[in-house]
PADREN-318971 format. One record per residue (C-alpha): x, y, z. Coordinates in steps of 0.25 Angstrom, whole numbers, padded with zeros to 4 digits, always signed. Last residue first. Layout:
N
XYZ
...
END
This chain:
371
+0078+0021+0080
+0066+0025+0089
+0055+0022+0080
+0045+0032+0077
+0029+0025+0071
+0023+0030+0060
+0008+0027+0054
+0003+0034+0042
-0012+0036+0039
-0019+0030+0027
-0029+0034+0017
-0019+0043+0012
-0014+0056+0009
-0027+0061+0010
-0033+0070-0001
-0043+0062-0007
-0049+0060+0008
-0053+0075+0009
-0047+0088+0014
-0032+0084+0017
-0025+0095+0014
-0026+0099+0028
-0018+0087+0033
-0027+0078+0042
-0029+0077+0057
-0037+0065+0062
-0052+0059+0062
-0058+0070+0054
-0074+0073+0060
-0084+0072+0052
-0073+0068+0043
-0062+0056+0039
-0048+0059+0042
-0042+0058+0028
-0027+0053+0031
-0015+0062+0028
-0014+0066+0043
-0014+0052+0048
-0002+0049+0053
-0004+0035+0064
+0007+0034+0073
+0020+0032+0080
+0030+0031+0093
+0044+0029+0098
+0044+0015+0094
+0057+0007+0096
+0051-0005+0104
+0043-0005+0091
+0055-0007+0081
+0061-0019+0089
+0049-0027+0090
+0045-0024+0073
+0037-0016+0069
+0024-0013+0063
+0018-0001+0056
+0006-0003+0050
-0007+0003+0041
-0021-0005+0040
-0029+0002+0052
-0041+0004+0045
-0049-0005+0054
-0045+0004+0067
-0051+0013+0062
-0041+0024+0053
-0052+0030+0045
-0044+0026+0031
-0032+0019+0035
-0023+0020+0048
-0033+0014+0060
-0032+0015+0075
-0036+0030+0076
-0033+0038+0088
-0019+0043+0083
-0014+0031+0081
-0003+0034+0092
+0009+0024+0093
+0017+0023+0106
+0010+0011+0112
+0012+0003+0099
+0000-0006+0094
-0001+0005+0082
+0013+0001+0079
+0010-0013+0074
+0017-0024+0080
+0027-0034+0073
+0030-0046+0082
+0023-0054+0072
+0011-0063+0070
+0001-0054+0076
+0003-0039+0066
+0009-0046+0055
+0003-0061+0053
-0009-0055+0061
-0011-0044+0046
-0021-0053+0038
-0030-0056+0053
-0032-0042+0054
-0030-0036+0069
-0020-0026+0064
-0029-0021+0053
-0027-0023+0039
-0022-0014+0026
-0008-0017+0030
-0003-0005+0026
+0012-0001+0028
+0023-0005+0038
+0033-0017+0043
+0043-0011+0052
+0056-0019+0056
+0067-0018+0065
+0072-0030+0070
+0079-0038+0059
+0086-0050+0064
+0083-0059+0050
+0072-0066+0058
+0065-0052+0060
+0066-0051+0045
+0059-0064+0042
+0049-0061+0053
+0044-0050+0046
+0044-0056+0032
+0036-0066+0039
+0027-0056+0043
+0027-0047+0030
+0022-0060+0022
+0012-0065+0033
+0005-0050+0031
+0005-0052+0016
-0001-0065+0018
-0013-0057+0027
-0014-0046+0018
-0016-0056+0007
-0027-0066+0013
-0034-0053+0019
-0035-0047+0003
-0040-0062-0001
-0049-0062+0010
-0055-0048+0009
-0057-0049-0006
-0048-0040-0017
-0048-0026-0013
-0045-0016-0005
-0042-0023+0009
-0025-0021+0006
-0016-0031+0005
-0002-0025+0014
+0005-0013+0011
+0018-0017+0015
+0032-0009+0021
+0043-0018+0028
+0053-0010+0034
+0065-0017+0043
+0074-0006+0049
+0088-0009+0052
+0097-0008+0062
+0111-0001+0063
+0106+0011+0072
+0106+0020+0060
+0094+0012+0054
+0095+0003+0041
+0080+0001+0034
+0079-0012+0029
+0064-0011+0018
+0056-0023+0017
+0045-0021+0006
+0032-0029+0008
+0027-0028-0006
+0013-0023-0013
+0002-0033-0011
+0012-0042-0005
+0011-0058-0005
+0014-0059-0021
+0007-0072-0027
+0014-0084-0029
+0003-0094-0022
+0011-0094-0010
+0013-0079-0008
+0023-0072-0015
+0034-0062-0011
+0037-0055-0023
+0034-0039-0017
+0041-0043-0006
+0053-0033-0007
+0066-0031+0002
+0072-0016+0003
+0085-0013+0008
+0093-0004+0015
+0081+0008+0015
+0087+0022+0021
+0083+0026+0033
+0090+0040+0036
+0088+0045+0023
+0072+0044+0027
+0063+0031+0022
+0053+0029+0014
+0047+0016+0009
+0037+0009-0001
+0025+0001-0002
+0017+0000-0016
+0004+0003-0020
+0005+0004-0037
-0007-0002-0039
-0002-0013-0045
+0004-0018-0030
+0014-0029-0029
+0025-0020-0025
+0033-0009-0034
+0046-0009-0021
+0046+0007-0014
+0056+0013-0007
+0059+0029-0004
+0072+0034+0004
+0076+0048+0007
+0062+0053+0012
+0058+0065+0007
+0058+0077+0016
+0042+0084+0017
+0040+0099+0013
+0024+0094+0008
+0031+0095-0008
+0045+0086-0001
+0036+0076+0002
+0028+0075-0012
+0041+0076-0021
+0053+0067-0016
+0044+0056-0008
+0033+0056-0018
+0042+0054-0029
+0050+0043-0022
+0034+0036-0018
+0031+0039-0033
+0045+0032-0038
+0045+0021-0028
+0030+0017-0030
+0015+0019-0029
+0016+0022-0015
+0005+0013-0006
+0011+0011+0006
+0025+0019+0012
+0034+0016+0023
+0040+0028+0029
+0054+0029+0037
+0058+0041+0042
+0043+0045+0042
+0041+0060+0047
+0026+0054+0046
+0022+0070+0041
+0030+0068+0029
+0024+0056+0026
+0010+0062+0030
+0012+0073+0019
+0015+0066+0008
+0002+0059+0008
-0003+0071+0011
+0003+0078-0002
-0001+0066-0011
-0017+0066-0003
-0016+0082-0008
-0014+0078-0023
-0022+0067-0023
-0016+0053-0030
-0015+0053-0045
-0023+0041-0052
-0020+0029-0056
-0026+0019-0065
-0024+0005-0060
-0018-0006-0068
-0020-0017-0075
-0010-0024-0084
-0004-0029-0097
+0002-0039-0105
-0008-0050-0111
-0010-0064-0115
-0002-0070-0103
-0014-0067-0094
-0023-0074-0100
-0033-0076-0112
-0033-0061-0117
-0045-0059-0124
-0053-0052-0112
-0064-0045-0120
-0072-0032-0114
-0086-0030-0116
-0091-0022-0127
-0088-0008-0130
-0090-0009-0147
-0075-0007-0148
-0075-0021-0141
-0063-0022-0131
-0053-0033-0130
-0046-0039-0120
-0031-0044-0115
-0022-0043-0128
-0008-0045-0128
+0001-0032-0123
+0001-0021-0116
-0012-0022-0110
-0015-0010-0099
-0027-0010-0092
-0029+0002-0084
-0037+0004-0072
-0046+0014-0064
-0054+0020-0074
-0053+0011-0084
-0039+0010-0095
-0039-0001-0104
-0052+0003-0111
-0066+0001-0113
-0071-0010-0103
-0060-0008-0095
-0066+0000-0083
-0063-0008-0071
-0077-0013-0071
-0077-0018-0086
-0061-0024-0084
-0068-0032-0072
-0078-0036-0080
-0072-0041-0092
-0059-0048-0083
-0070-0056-0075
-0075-0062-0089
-0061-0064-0094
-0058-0072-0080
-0070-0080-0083
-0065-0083-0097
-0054-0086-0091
-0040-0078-0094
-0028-0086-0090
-0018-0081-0084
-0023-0073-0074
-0018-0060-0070
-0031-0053-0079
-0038-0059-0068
-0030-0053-0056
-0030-0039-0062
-0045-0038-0064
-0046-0043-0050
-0038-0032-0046
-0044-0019-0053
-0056-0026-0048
-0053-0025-0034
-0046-0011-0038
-0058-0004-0044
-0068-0011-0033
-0059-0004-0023
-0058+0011-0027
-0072+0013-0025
-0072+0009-0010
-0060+0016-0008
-0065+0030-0008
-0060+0042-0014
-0054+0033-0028
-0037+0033-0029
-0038+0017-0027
-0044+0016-0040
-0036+0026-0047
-0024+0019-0042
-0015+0030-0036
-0004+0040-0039
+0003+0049-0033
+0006+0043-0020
+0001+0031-0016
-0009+0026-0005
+0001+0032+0004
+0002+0021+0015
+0011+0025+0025
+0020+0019+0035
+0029+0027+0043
+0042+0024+0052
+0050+0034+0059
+0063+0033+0065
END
Protein backbone atom coordinates (compact mmCIF):
# COMPACT_ATOMS: atom_id res chain seq x y z
CA UNK A 1 0.00 0.00 0.00
CA UNK A 2 0.87 3.45 -0.86
CA UNK A 3 0.35 6.48 0.98
CA UNK A 4 0.65 10.13 -0.42
CA UNK A 5 0.16 13.50 0.83
CA UNK A 6 -0.11 16.60 -1.61
CA UNK A 7 -0.82 20.03 -1.42
CA UNK A 8 -2.32 21.15 -4.57
CA UNK A 9 -2.78 24.76 -4.11
CA UNK A 10 -6.41 24.15 -5.74
CA UNK A 11 -7.26 22.96 -8.94
CA UNK A 12 -9.13 25.29 -11.33
CA UNK A 13 -9.58 28.01 -9.52
CA UNK A 14 -7.67 30.16 -7.00
CA UNK A 15 -8.10 33.41 -5.11
CA UNK A 16 -6.69 36.13 -7.28
CA UNK A 17 -4.67 37.29 -4.54
CA UNK A 18 -3.01 34.14 -3.82
CA UNK A 19 -2.73 33.44 -7.66
CA UNK A 20 0.04 36.66 -7.84
CA UNK A 21 4.06 35.28 -9.30
CA UNK A 22 5.45 36.01 -5.99
CA UNK A 23 3.90 35.66 -2.68
CA UNK A 24 5.13 38.80 -1.34
CA UNK A 25 2.47 40.86 -3.19
CA UNK A 26 -0.27 38.43 -2.56
CA UNK A 27 0.14 38.81 1.16
CA UNK A 28 -0.71 42.36 2.14
CA UNK A 29 -4.17 41.73 -0.06
CA UNK A 30 -5.08 38.62 2.16
CA UNK A 31 -3.96 40.36 5.53
CA UNK A 32 -6.15 43.11 4.87
CA UNK A 33 -8.73 41.09 3.18
CA UNK A 34 -8.82 39.34 6.75
CA UNK A 35 -8.79 42.31 8.89
CA UNK A 36 -11.53 43.82 6.87
CA UNK A 37 -13.36 40.43 7.57
CA UNK A 38 -12.76 40.51 11.21
CA UNK A 39 -14.27 44.07 11.72
CA UNK A 40 -17.18 43.86 9.88
CA UNK A 41 -17.72 40.40 12.31
CA UNK A 42 -18.37 42.70 14.95
CA UNK A 43 -21.31 43.51 16.26
CA UNK A 44 -21.10 46.80 16.96
CA UNK A 45 -19.69 49.21 14.74
CA UNK A 46 -17.40 51.91 16.67
CA UNK A 47 -16.68 54.96 15.27
CA UNK A 48 -13.11 53.76 15.42
CA UNK A 49 -13.88 50.38 13.80
CA UNK A 50 -15.79 52.62 11.04
CA UNK A 51 -12.74 54.51 10.58
CA UNK A 52 -10.51 51.19 10.15
CA UNK A 53 -13.33 49.87 7.82
CA UNK A 54 -12.90 53.22 5.44
CA UNK A 55 -9.38 52.60 4.90
CA UNK A 56 -9.17 48.99 4.52
CA UNK A 57 -12.24 49.19 1.91
CA UNK A 58 -9.85 52.10 0.16
CA UNK A 59 -6.70 49.78 0.09
CA UNK A 60 -8.80 46.81 -1.10
CA UNK A 61 -10.21 48.59 -3.91
CA UNK A 62 -13.77 49.53 -2.60
CA UNK A 63 -13.70 53.01 -2.72
CA UNK A 64 -16.11 52.87 -6.04
CA UNK A 65 -17.69 49.76 -6.09
CA UNK A 66 -18.53 46.40 -4.59
CA UNK A 67 -16.22 44.63 -6.59
CA UNK A 68 -12.01 45.53 -6.37
CA UNK A 69 -9.58 43.97 -7.98
CA UNK A 70 -9.07 41.18 -5.62
CA UNK A 71 -12.37 41.14 -3.49
CA UNK A 72 -16.02 41.39 -3.63
CA UNK A 73 -18.29 42.80 -1.31
CA UNK A 74 -21.58 41.36 -1.59
CA UNK A 75 -24.74 43.15 0.42
CA UNK A 76 -27.76 41.38 0.21
CA UNK A 77 -29.66 42.93 2.39
CA UNK A 78 -29.80 46.03 4.88
CA UNK A 79 -27.57 48.74 4.28
CA UNK A 80 -23.57 48.67 5.30
CA UNK A 81 -22.15 52.13 3.47
CA UNK A 82 -22.88 54.64 1.31
CA UNK A 83 -20.90 56.02 -1.56
CA UNK A 84 -21.02 59.91 -2.81
CA UNK A 85 -21.77 60.12 -6.47
CA UNK A 86 -19.37 63.12 -6.21
CA UNK A 87 -16.38 60.19 -5.41
CA UNK A 88 -15.77 61.10 -1.72
CA UNK A 89 -14.88 58.96 0.97
CA UNK A 90 -16.70 56.05 1.67
CA UNK A 91 -19.63 55.98 4.68
CA UNK A 92 -20.20 53.07 7.07
CA UNK A 93 -23.85 53.58 7.90
CA UNK A 94 -24.64 50.27 9.11
CA UNK A 95 -24.17 50.45 13.08
CA UNK A 96 -23.31 46.45 13.62
CA UNK A 97 -23.18 43.37 12.40
CA UNK A 98 -26.81 42.61 12.70
CA UNK A 99 -27.91 45.58 10.36
CA UNK A 100 -26.71 43.92 7.17
CA UNK A 101 -26.45 40.51 5.14
CA UNK A 102 -23.71 39.85 3.29
CA UNK A 103 -20.11 39.06 2.81
CA UNK A 104 -16.56 39.32 1.58
CA UNK A 105 -15.00 37.39 -0.67
CA UNK A 106 -11.88 36.77 -2.90
CA UNK A 107 -12.02 37.22 -6.52
CA UNK A 108 -10.94 34.16 -8.18
CA UNK A 109 -9.14 33.56 -11.01
CA UNK A 110 -8.56 30.24 -13.25
CA UNK A 111 -5.44 28.25 -12.22
CA UNK A 112 -2.56 27.90 -15.39
CA UNK A 113 -3.33 25.58 -17.88
CA UNK A 114 0.16 23.57 -17.86
CA UNK A 115 0.36 23.91 -13.73
CA UNK A 116 -3.36 21.98 -13.87
CA UNK A 117 -1.94 19.24 -16.16
CA UNK A 118 1.30 18.98 -13.81
CA UNK A 119 -0.58 19.07 -11.04
CA UNK A 120 -2.32 15.95 -12.50
CA UNK A 121 0.65 14.66 -13.43
CA UNK A 122 2.49 14.01 -10.17
CA UNK A 123 -0.53 12.26 -8.56
CA UNK A 124 -0.52 10.07 -11.23
CA UNK A 125 3.14 9.71 -11.13
CA UNK A 126 2.91 9.03 -6.94
CA UNK A 127 1.06 5.70 -7.99
CA UNK A 128 -0.86 6.60 -4.67
CA UNK A 129 -3.25 3.99 -3.38
CA UNK A 130 -4.18 6.20 -1.01
CA UNK A 131 -3.58 10.09 -1.44
CA UNK A 132 -4.37 12.81 0.88
CA UNK A 133 -4.97 16.04 -0.66
CA UNK A 134 -4.46 19.99 0.60
CA UNK A 135 -5.72 22.88 -0.86
CA UNK A 136 -8.84 21.55 -3.30
CA UNK A 137 -11.42 23.80 -3.46
CA UNK A 138 -14.08 21.31 -2.83
CA UNK A 139 -15.80 17.81 -3.64
CA UNK A 140 -17.18 18.58 -6.86
CA UNK A 141 -13.84 20.14 -8.29
CA UNK A 142 -11.64 17.66 -6.53
CA UNK A 143 -14.41 14.84 -8.35
CA UNK A 144 -14.15 16.81 -11.45
CA UNK A 145 -10.43 16.77 -11.45
CA UNK A 146 -10.19 13.17 -10.65
CA UNK A 147 -12.57 12.01 -13.58
CA UNK A 148 -11.46 14.74 -16.31
CA UNK A 149 -7.85 15.87 -15.75
CA UNK A 150 -6.26 12.30 -14.82
CA UNK A 151 -7.67 10.48 -17.40
CA UNK A 152 -6.57 13.62 -20.15
CA UNK A 153 -2.54 12.72 -19.13
CA UNK A 154 -3.71 8.81 -19.53
CA UNK A 155 -3.88 8.59 -15.85
CA UNK A 156 -6.76 5.92 -13.84
CA UNK A 157 -9.13 7.70 -11.50
CA UNK A 158 -9.33 6.86 -8.29
CA UNK A 159 -12.55 5.25 -7.09
CA UNK A 160 -13.18 7.12 -4.04
CA UNK A 161 -12.89 11.04 -3.68
CA UNK A 162 -13.75 12.90 -0.12
CA UNK A 163 -13.93 16.20 0.84
CA UNK A 164 -15.82 18.15 4.08
CA UNK A 165 -16.35 22.40 3.26
CA UNK A 166 -13.81 23.42 6.39
CA UNK A 167 -13.37 26.69 8.02
CA UNK A 168 -11.53 28.23 5.14
CA UNK A 169 -13.28 31.16 2.94
CA UNK A 170 -10.90 30.90 0.40
CA UNK A 171 -12.11 27.76 -0.69
CA UNK A 172 -8.84 25.55 0.59
CA UNK A 173 -10.02 22.48 1.88
CA UNK A 174 -8.47 18.91 2.79
CA UNK A 175 -9.87 15.93 1.05
CA UNK A 176 -9.15 12.25 0.11
CA UNK A 177 -8.65 9.67 -2.50
CA UNK A 178 -8.49 6.38 -2.33
CA UNK A 179 -8.21 3.32 -5.07
CA UNK A 180 -11.41 0.53 -5.28
CA UNK A 181 -9.47 -1.58 -3.16
CA UNK A 182 -9.60 1.18 -0.08
CA UNK A 183 -12.73 2.32 0.22
CA UNK A 184 -13.50 5.17 3.01
CA UNK A 185 -15.93 3.43 5.97
CA UNK A 186 -16.37 6.39 7.81
CA UNK A 187 -15.57 10.00 7.96
CA UNK A 188 -15.49 12.10 11.33
CA UNK A 189 -15.17 15.96 11.07
CA UNK A 190 -13.67 18.67 13.40
CA UNK A 191 -14.53 21.41 11.55
CA UNK A 192 -16.76 22.60 14.91
CA UNK A 193 -14.36 21.72 17.48
CA UNK A 194 -13.88 25.20 19.30
CA UNK A 195 -11.31 26.46 21.43
CA UNK A 196 -11.89 27.79 24.82
CA UNK A 197 -13.18 31.10 23.83
CA UNK A 198 -15.65 29.47 21.16
CA UNK A 199 -13.68 29.97 18.27
CA UNK A 200 -13.07 27.02 15.67
CA UNK A 201 -9.56 25.29 16.36
CA UNK A 202 -8.88 24.26 12.65
CA UNK A 203 -8.18 26.56 10.01
CA UNK A 204 -9.89 24.06 7.54
CA UNK A 205 -10.83 20.77 9.44
CA UNK A 206 -8.89 17.77 10.71
CA UNK A 207 -11.01 14.88 8.94
CA UNK A 208 -10.74 11.30 10.28
CA UNK A 209 -11.15 8.98 7.53
CA UNK A 210 -11.40 4.42 8.78
CA UNK A 211 -10.02 2.76 6.06
CA UNK A 212 -10.97 -1.24 6.27
CA UNK A 213 -7.91 -3.24 4.83
CA UNK A 214 -8.22 -6.91 3.42
CA UNK A 215 -6.40 -8.27 6.58
CA UNK A 216 -9.22 -7.22 8.95
CA UNK A 217 -7.56 -4.08 10.21
CA UNK A 218 -8.22 -0.85 9.74
CA UNK A 219 -6.47 2.19 8.58
CA UNK A 220 -6.84 5.48 10.62
CA UNK A 221 -6.29 8.89 8.17
CA UNK A 222 -6.38 12.21 9.60
CA UNK A 223 -5.64 14.65 6.66
CA UNK A 224 -4.95 18.75 7.98
CA UNK A 225 -3.58 21.80 6.67
CA UNK A 226 -2.48 23.44 9.63
CA UNK A 227 -2.29 27.58 10.15
CA UNK A 228 -0.17 28.82 7.81
CA UNK A 229 2.78 31.96 8.18
CA UNK A 230 0.97 33.95 5.44
CA UNK A 231 -0.64 36.24 7.50
CA UNK A 232 -1.99 37.60 10.42
CA UNK A 233 1.19 38.30 13.14
CA UNK A 234 3.64 35.75 14.09
CA UNK A 235 2.45 35.16 17.42
CA UNK A 236 -1.18 34.90 17.02
CA UNK A 237 -0.52 32.48 13.60
CA UNK A 238 2.21 30.35 16.12
CA UNK A 239 -0.60 30.57 19.06
CA UNK A 240 -3.02 28.77 16.45
CA UNK A 241 -0.80 26.14 14.84
CA UNK A 242 0.24 25.24 17.99
CA UNK A 243 -3.52 24.66 19.44
CA UNK A 244 -4.32 23.10 16.41
CA UNK A 245 -1.30 20.69 16.96
CA UNK A 246 -2.77 19.94 20.74
CA UNK A 247 -5.99 19.34 18.97
CA UNK A 248 -4.74 16.48 16.52
CA UNK A 249 -2.65 14.99 19.55
CA UNK A 250 -5.15 14.33 21.65
CA UNK A 251 -7.25 13.35 18.94
CA UNK A 252 -4.39 10.96 18.38
CA UNK A 253 -4.27 9.55 21.54
CA UNK A 254 -8.07 9.43 21.88
CA UNK A 255 -7.93 6.68 19.01
CA UNK A 256 -4.96 4.99 20.21
CA UNK A 257 -7.01 4.52 23.55
CA UNK A 258 -9.90 3.10 21.46
CA UNK A 259 -7.31 0.10 20.44
CA UNK A 260 -6.84 1.55 17.00
CA UNK A 261 -3.24 1.03 15.75
CA UNK A 262 -2.78 1.87 12.32
CA UNK A 263 -2.86 5.49 11.90
CA UNK A 264 -1.45 8.19 9.56
CA UNK A 265 -1.90 11.83 10.02
CA UNK A 266 -0.64 13.92 6.82
CA UNK A 267 -0.86 17.23 5.12
CA UNK A 268 0.86 20.71 5.57
CA UNK A 269 1.82 21.67 8.60
CA UNK A 270 3.40 24.84 7.57
CA UNK A 271 6.37 24.43 10.34
CA UNK A 272 9.32 22.69 10.89
CA UNK A 273 10.04 19.74 12.92
CA UNK A 274 11.97 21.51 15.37
CA UNK A 275 9.22 24.25 15.88
CA UNK A 276 8.07 24.71 19.24
CA UNK A 277 3.96 24.95 17.61
CA UNK A 278 4.31 21.36 16.24
CA UNK A 279 6.37 19.62 19.85
CA UNK A 280 2.77 18.63 20.89
CA UNK A 281 2.89 16.18 17.47
CA UNK A 282 6.14 15.50 16.62
CA UNK A 283 7.75 15.26 20.81
CA UNK A 284 4.76 14.52 22.79
CA UNK A 285 3.55 11.59 20.89
CA UNK A 286 4.88 8.25 19.61
CA UNK A 287 4.15 9.52 16.27
CA UNK A 288 7.46 9.95 13.98
CA UNK A 289 7.86 11.56 10.82
CA UNK A 290 8.94 9.43 7.80
CA UNK A 291 11.79 11.84 6.90
CA UNK A 292 13.50 10.26 10.49
CA UNK A 293 12.91 6.73 8.75
CA UNK A 294 16.10 4.94 7.63
CA UNK A 295 14.41 3.69 4.32
CA UNK A 296 13.29 7.16 3.35
CA UNK A 297 15.19 9.11 0.63
CA UNK A 298 14.77 13.01 0.33
CA UNK A 299 16.38 13.19 -2.55
CA UNK A 300 19.20 15.43 -1.18
CA UNK A 301 17.01 18.16 -0.12
CA UNK A 302 15.59 18.20 3.48
CA UNK A 303 12.86 20.58 2.85
CA UNK A 304 9.25 20.10 0.68
CA UNK A 305 8.20 23.90 0.07
CA UNK A 306 9.42 26.56 -2.21
CA UNK A 307 13.54 25.76 -2.43
CA UNK A 308 13.25 22.75 -0.21
CA UNK A 309 15.91 24.06 2.77
CA UNK A 310 15.56 22.61 5.50
CA UNK A 311 13.32 25.81 6.68
CA UNK A 312 10.84 25.04 4.05
CA UNK A 313 10.23 21.72 5.15
CA UNK A 314 6.50 22.29 6.35
CA UNK A 315 4.71 19.10 4.66
CA UNK A 316 4.28 15.49 6.88
CA UNK A 317 3.56 12.04 6.99
CA UNK A 318 3.38 10.46 10.41
CA UNK A 319 2.65 7.15 11.73
CA UNK A 320 1.84 5.46 13.96
CA UNK A 321 4.31 2.37 15.84
CA UNK A 322 2.59 -0.23 14.02
CA UNK A 323 2.59 1.38 10.58
CA UNK A 324 6.50 2.30 10.64
CA UNK A 325 7.64 -1.25 11.59
CA UNK A 326 5.72 -1.88 8.18
CA UNK A 327 7.58 0.51 6.11
CA UNK A 328 9.09 -0.70 2.78
CA UNK A 329 10.28 2.68 1.88
CA UNK A 330 9.34 6.48 0.71
CA UNK A 331 10.13 9.85 -0.62
CA UNK A 332 10.02 13.28 -1.68
CA UNK A 333 8.38 13.83 -5.57
CA UNK A 334 9.30 16.74 -6.79
CA UNK A 335 8.94 16.77 -10.60
CA UNK A 336 6.00 19.33 -10.48
CA UNK A 337 8.13 21.70 -8.50
CA UNK A 338 9.93 24.86 -10.11
CA UNK A 339 13.57 23.90 -9.38
CA UNK A 340 14.91 27.21 -9.26
CA UNK A 341 17.85 28.21 -11.92
CA UNK A 342 21.62 28.73 -12.56
CA UNK A 343 21.66 25.72 -12.14
CA UNK A 344 18.03 23.64 -11.40
CA UNK A 345 18.07 21.87 -8.28
CA UNK A 346 16.03 18.70 -9.42
CA UNK A 347 14.31 17.10 -12.64
CA UNK A 348 11.06 18.79 -13.66
CA UNK A 349 8.42 17.73 -16.39
CA UNK A 350 9.26 19.37 -19.66
CA UNK A 351 6.19 21.64 -19.63
CA UNK A 352 7.42 23.01 -16.74
CA UNK A 353 9.17 26.29 -18.20
CA UNK A 354 8.82 28.83 -15.53
CA UNK A 355 7.24 28.91 -11.86
CA UNK A 356 3.62 29.85 -13.22
CA UNK A 357 3.61 26.60 -14.71
CA UNK A 358 4.26 24.27 -11.62
CA UNK A 359 1.98 22.05 -10.44
CA UNK A 360 2.57 23.37 -7.04
CA UNK A 361 4.74 25.20 -4.76
CA UNK A 362 5.16 21.94 -2.94
CA UNK A 363 6.56 18.38 -3.49
CA UNK A 364 4.74 15.22 -2.74
CA UNK A 365 5.98 12.97 -0.10
CA UNK A 366 4.98 8.93 -0.29
CA UNK A 367 5.81 6.32 1.81
CA UNK A 368 5.07 2.00 0.93
CA UNK A 369 3.53 0.14 3.66
CA UNK A 370 3.84 -3.50 3.62
CA UNK A 371 0.06 -4.32 4.22
Amino acid sequence: MRLASYNVENLFDRAKAMNQSDWAEGKPILEKFAALNALLGELTYTAEIKKKMVVLMNDLGLRKSDTGPFVILRRNRGKLLTRPQDGGEISITAEGRADWVGSLELRSAPVDETAMLLTAQVMIDLRADILAVVEAESRPALQAFNSEILPARKGTPFEHVMVIDGNDERGIDVGLMTANAFPIDTIRSHVDDKDRAGAPIFSRDCPEFAIPLSNGETLLVLVNHLKSKGYGSKGSSDARRKAQAERVKAIYQQRVKEGETFIAIMGDFNDTPDSQTLAPLLKETDLRDIFTHEKFDNGGYPGTWGSCTASNKIDYILLSPALWEKVKQGGVYRKGMWPGVRPAKWETYAELKKPVNAGSDHAAVWVELDI
